[in-house]
C-alpha positions in Angstrom: -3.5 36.3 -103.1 -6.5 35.0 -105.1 -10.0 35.6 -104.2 -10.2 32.4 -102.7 -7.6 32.9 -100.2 -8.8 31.7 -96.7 -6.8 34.8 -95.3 -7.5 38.5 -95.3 -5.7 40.8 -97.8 -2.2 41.7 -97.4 -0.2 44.2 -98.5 3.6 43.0 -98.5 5.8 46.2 -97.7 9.8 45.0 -98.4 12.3 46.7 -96.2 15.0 48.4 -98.1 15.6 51.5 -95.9 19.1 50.0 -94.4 22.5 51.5 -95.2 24.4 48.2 -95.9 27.1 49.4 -94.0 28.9 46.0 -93.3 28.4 45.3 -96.9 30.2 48.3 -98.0 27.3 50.6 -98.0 26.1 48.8 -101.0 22.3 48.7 -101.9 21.3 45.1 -100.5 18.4 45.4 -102.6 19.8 45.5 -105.7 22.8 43.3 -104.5 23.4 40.5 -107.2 22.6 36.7 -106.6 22.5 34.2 -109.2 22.7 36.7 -111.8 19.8 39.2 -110.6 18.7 41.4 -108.0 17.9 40.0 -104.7 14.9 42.5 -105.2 13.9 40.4 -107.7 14.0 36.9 -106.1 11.9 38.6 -103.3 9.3 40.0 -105.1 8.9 36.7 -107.3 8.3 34.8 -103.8 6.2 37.4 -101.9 4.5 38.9 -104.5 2.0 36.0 -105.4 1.1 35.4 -101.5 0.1 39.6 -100.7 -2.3 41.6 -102.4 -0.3 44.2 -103.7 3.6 44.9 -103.0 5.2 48.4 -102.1 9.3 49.3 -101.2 10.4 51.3 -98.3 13.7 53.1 -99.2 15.0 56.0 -99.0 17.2 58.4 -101.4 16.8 58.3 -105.0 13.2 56.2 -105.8 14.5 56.1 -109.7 17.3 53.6 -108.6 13.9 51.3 -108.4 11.8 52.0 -111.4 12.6 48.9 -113.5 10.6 46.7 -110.8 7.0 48.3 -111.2 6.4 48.8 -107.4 5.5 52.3 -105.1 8.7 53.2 -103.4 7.6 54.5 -100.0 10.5 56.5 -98.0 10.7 57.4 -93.7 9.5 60.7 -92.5 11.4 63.5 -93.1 12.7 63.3 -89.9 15.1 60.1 -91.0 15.3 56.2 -91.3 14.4 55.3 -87.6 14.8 51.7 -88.6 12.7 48.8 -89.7 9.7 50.2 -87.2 10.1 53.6 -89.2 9.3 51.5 -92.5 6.8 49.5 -91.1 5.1 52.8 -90.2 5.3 54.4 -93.4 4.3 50.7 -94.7 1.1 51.2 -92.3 0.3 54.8 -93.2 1.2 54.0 -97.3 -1.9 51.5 -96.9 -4.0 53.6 -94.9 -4.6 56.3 -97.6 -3.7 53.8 -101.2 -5.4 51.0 -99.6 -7.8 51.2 -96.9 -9.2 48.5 -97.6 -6.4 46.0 -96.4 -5.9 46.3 -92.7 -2.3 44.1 -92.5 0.8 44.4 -94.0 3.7 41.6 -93.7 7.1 43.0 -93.6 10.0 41.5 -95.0 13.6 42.5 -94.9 15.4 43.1 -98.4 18.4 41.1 -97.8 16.3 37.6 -97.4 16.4 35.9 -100.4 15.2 32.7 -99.3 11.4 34.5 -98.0 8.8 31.2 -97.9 6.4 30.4 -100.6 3.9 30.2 -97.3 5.2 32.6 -94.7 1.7 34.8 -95.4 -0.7 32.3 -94.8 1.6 30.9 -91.4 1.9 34.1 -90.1 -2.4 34.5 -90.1 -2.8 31.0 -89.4 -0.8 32.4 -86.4 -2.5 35.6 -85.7 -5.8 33.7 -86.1 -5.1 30.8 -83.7 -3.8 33.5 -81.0 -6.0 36.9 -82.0 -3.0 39.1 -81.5 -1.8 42.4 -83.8 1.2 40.8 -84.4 3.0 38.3 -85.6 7.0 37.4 -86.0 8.4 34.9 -87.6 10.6 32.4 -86.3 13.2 30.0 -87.1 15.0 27.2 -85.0 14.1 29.0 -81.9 15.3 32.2 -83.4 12.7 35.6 -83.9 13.2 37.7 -86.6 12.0 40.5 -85.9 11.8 42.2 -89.7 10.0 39.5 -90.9 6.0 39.8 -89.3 2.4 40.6 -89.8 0.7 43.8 -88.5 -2.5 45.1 -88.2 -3.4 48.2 -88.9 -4.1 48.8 -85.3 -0.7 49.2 -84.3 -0.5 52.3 -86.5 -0.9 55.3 -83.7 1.2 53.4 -81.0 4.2 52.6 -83.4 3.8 56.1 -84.3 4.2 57.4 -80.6 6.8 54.6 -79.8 8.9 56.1 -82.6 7.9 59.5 -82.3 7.3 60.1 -78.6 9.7 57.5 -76.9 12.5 57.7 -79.5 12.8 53.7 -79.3 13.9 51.9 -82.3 13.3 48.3 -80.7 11.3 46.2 -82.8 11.1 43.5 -79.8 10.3 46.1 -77.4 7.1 47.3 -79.3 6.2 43.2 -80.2 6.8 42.6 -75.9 4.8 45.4 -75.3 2.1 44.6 -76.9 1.9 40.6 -77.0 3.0 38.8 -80.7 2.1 35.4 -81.5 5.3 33.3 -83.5 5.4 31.2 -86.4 7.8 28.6 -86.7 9.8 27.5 -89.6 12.8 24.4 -89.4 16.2 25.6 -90.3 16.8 22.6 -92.4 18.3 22.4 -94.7 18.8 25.7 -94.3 17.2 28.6 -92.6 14.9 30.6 -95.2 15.2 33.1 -93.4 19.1 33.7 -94.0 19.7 37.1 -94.3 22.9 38.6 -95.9 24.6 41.4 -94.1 28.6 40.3 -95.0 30.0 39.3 -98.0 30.6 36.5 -96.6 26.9 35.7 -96.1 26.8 36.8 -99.8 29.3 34.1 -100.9 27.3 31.5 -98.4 23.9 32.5 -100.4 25.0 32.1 -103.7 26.2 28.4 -102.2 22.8 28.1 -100.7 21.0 29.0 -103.7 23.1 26.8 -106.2 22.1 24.0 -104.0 18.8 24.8 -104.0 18.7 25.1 -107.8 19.7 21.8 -108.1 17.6 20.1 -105.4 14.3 22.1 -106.1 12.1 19.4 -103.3 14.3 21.0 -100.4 12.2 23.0 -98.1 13.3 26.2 -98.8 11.3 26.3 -101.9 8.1 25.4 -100.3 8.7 27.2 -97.2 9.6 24.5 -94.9 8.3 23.0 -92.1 6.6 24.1 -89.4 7.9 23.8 -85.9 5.1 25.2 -84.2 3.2 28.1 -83.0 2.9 29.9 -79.7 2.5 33.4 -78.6 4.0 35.7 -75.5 2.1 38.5 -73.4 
């Protein structure tokens, strides 16, 4: 984000700590698509939006180095799930930069991120004052894909911790979330690829997209609104 940026800093935490397992326990991250990483196509999107980017994986950081950015890992006591990265995306920003009080999360396997999905997501949180904000698509929450505050730190930590839960929803119901909204038209940017099926379908998506660079998925799409649960 520049200077000018009507939002507050960001720090964009990608969420690579997943096993893959319906993929063949391949690395999504580093999964190929149109010829490069889907690591890659990420970072290109998000990066310009945050203030900084970091990786939560776990295992071997080196398998990372050629994209420049701090690999943060779980706790020692195991992936938890996305709420165990979000956490270590939290407490990474706490002590590196303390200055930034949110972080948006984004799943590694989501090639098709928003060029706006930062500034929705605070246009969100500012329109509804809440911690946290999910995205959503054609009525459909995703709940990797959000804006926390820094204030969510201590109770993530005991809902993780403490409670054992591994429920993204749960912890966003708990507390109250405001949503943004993005059309799934042409196609939802939020497609996320878990098969290889969904790999084949992305490639498809992505050729299209390539060749029609006006569709919405390059500019983020279109909003379809903005409301908020307690």
């Amino acid at each position: 984000m520049h200077d000018a940026s009507p939002f507050p800093p960001t720090l964009g935490v990608v969420l690579a700590g997943g096993r893959g397992t319906r993929m063949g326990g391949v690395d999504k991250a580093l999964l190929a698509l149109g010829g490069e990483p889907l690591l890659h196509r990420i970072v290109r999107r998000l990066g310009p939006q945050c203030d900084g980017l970091i990786l939560n994986a776990n295992g071997d950081a080196a398998r990372f180095k050629d994209f420049g950015l701090p690999v943060v890992c779980d706790p020692p006591s195991g992936s938890l799930g996305p709420l165990s990265g979000i956490l270590s995306g939290l407490d990474w920003a706490a002590v590196h930069r303390p200055d930034i009080e949110w972080i948006v999360s984004v799943s590694s396997d989501t090639p098709f991120v928003p060029s706006d999905l930062v500034g929705r997501l605070h246009e969100a949180q500012r329109r509804e004052r809440r911690d946290l904000v999910l995205a959503l698509s054609a009525g459909r929450l995703h709940p990797t894909i959000g804006l926390w505050s820094r204030r969510l730190r201590s109770d993530l930590r005991h809902v993780l911790v403490t409670q054992g839960s591994r429920s993204v929803l749960s912890l966003a119901e708990r507390h109250g979330f405001a949503q943004a909204g993005w059309t799934d038209t042409p196609f939802d940017p939020f497609f996320n690829i878990n098969t290889p099926e969904e790999h084949a379908m992305a490639e498809l998506l992505l050729a299209k997209q390539q060749a029609e660079p006006t569709l919405p998925g390059n500019a983020g799409g279109k909003c379809s609104g903005v409301s908020h649960r307690s």
